[in-house]
N, C-alpha and C positions, 0 to 999 in steps of 0.2 A: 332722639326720638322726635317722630315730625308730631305738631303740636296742632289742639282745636281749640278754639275759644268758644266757650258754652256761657251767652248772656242774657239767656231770658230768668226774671226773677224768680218764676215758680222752677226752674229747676237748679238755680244756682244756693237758694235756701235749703234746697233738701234732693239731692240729686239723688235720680229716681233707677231703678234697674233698664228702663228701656236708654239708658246712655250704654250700658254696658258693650254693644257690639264696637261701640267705636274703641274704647279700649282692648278689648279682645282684637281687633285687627291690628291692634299695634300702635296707637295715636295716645299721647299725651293731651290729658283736659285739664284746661285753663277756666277758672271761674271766676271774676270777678268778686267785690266786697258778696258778702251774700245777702241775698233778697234785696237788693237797691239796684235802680236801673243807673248803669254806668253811663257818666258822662264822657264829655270828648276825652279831657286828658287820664281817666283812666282805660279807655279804649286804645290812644297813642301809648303807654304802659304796657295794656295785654298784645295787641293785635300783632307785630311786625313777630317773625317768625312764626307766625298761623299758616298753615296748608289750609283751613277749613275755619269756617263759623256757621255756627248754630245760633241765631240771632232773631233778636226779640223786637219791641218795638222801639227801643231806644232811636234818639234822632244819630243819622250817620253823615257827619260831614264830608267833603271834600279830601278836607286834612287827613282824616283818618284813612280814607280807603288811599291815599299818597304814602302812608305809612304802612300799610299790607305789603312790607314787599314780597311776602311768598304768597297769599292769598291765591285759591285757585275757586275756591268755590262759597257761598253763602247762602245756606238753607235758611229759611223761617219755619217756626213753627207754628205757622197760621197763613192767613192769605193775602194779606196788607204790605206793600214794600215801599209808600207813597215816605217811609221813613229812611229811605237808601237812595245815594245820589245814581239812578241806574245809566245814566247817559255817559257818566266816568267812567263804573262797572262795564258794561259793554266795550267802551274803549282797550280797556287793561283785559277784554277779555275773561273775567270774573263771572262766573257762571250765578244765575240766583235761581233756587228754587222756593216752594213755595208746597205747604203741608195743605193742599185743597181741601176744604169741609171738616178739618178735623175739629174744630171746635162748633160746628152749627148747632148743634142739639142742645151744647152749654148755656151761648149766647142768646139763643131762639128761647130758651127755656127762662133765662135772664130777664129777656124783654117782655114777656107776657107777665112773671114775677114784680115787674118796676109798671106797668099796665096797670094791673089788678091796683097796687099800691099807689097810684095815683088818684086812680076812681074812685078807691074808699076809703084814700084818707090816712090809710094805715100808720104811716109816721107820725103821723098826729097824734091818732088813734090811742098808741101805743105809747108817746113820751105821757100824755095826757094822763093816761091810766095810770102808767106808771110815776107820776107825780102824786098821785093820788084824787084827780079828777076824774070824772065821770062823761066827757066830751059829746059822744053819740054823732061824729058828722052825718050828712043824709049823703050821702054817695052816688054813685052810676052804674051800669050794667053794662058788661062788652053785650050780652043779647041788643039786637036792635041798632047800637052802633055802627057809624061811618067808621073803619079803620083805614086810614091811609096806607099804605108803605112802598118806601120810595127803595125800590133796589129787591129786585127777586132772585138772587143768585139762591145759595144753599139755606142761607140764614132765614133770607127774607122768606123762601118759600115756606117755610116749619111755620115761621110766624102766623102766614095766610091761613095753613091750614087747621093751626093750633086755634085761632080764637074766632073762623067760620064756625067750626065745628061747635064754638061757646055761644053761635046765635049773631056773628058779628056779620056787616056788607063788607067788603072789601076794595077798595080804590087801590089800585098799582101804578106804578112807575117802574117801567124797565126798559131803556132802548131795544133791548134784545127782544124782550115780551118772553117768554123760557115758557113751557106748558108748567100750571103753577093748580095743582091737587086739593081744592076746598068744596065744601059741603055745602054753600047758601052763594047768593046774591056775590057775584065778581065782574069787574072791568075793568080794562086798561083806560089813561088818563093821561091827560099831559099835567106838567109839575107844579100848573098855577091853580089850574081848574080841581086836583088830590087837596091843594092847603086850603082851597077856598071851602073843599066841600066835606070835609074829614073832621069828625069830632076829634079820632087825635092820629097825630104823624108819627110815625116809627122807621126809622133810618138805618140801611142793610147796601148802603152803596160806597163805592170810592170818593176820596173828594173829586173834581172835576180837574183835570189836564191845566186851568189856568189858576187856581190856585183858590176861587173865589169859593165863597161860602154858598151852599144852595141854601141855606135857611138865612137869609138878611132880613132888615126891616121893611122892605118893601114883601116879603111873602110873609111874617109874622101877620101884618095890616091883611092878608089876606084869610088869615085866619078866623073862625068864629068864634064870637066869644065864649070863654072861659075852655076854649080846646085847650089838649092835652100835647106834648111834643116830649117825645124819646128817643134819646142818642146811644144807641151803645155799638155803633160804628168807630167814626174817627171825629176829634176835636171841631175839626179844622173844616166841616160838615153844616156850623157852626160858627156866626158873628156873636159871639159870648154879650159883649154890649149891648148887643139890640135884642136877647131874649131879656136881660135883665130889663131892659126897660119896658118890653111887654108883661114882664110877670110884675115890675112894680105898677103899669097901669093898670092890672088885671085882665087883659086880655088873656094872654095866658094862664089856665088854672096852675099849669105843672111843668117843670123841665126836669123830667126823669132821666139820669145821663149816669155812663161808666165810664166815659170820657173827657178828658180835661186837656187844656191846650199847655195846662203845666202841669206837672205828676211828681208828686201831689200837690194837688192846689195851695198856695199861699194863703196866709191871712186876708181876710177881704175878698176875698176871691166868688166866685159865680155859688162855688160850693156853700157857702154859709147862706145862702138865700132863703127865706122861711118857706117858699115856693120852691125851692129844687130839692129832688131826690135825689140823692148824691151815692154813686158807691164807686170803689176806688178799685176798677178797669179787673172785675172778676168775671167778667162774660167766659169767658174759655178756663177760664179756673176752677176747676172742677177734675175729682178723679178721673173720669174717663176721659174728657177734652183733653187733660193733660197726658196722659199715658199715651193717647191715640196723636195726638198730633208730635210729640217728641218721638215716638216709633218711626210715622212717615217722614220727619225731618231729618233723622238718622237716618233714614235707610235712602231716603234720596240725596243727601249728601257720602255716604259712603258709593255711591253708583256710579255718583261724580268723579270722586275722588280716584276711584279705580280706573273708568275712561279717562282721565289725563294721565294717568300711568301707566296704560295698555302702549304697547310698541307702535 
């Protein structure tokens, strides 16, 4: 039976009924330990004898896609592939697709949730109380605020319209510029002039073709004081060193983030910062993100899978 490899965490913990058609067509599913994102050599393990992957955001090496030797096709179930060597794929002819938007409304809903909890504190708030203290931080208001956000595809745009709508300005970044749907005060921006002038940044883009970080310490220094900066894009989006050292000078109040350059973060890590909001990469993890983007992933990898076996 030709075989899939299904490695994203939220469905290899608890596989859901939208995998069913691929079984119903006749494919063997391959899962991984469950709920842990598989490293290289359990990848070189599952992957050889694959027609198909249904793949997560796991890093993919070189090695591994050398060891597909049936691979024909590889869906994600999200929008990000900056974790697939595609210049190989292309060579070997490995088709990739990609589950467009299915997790926006998750992640969009995420980042205004990790927003609100930065401007008031709420972690604090909350361990505080729950120690038995009585804390009271004075907090901030999206009404009135600068929001940045740098990347207006699906995500970014919910965000713009999510927290105009709360009374917020809006500063954008998007080479494209896309028609972006808000309620108050909006302009496009280039990406020094958003950090200099955004109470806080909210991140909805790729990382950049050369690999480099759009958030270094020369645009933290751009930043005002006690601005706020949220990641629930990609790690790598991200000089991890140079936000700790903004949040240890206090320039920055907050690094509210779902992403880590290692998953899950190590001891010592960026995560334990008494300044970072930390949650461990739940933007798209949710019932409906999850159902909705494993559907379209399926159903574009079975499309695939059929056109290379059409005569």
């Amino acid at each position: 039976m030709k075989r899939i490899l299904i490695t994203p965490r939220s469905l290899s913990l608890a596989p859901p009924p939208e995998l069913d058609p691929l079984r119903q067509a006749g494919f063997d599913l391959v899962f991984p330990e469950p709920g842990r994102m598989p490293d290289e050599a359990a990848l070189l393990a599952l992957l050889p004898g694959c027609v198909g992957w249904l793949a997560g955001v796991e890093p993919v090496s070189d090695r591994v896609i050398a060891a597909a030797d049936s691979l024909r096709a590889i869906s994600r179930n999200g929008t990000g592939v900056d974790n697939l060597p595609l210049p190989l794929l292309a060579e070997r002819g490995i088709r990739v697709l990609r589950a467009e938007g299915a997790n926006a409304v998750g992640v969009a809903e995420l980042t205004v949730g990790l927003m609100l909890a930065a401007l008031r504190h709420i972690p604090d708030e909350v361990a505080g109380t729950r120690a038995g203290r009585w804390p009271r931080s004075r907090g901030k208001e999206i009404s009135g605020r600068s929001i940045g956000i740098v990347g207006c595809g699906a995500i970014g745009r919910r965000v713009a319209r999510a927290v105009s709508a709360m009374g917020a300005e809006i500063v954008a970044h998007d080479p494209f510029r896309p028609d972006v749907e808000v309620y108050g005060p909006f302009r496009w921006a280039g990406l020094d002039e958003l950090f200099a002038e955004a109470d806080v940044v909210t991140l909805h883009c790729p990382p950049p073709p050369d690999g480099r970080p759009v958030v270094d310490a020369a645009r933290l220094a751009m930043m005002r004081p006690g601005a706020i900066l949220i990641n629930t894009a990609r790690a790598a989006l991200v000089d991890e060193a140079a936000v700790r050292a903004a949040l240890d000078a206090g320039r920055l109040q907050a690094y509210a983030t779902d992403v880590f350059v290692d998953e899950p973060p190590g001891e010592g890590s960026l995560a334990g910062h008494p300044r970072v909001i930390a949650t461990s990469h739940i933007g798209g993890l949710t019932d409906e993100s999850v159902a909705k983007a494993t559907s379209i992933a399926v159903a574009n990898l079975l499309a695939a899978l059929e056109e290379e076996a059409a005569p």
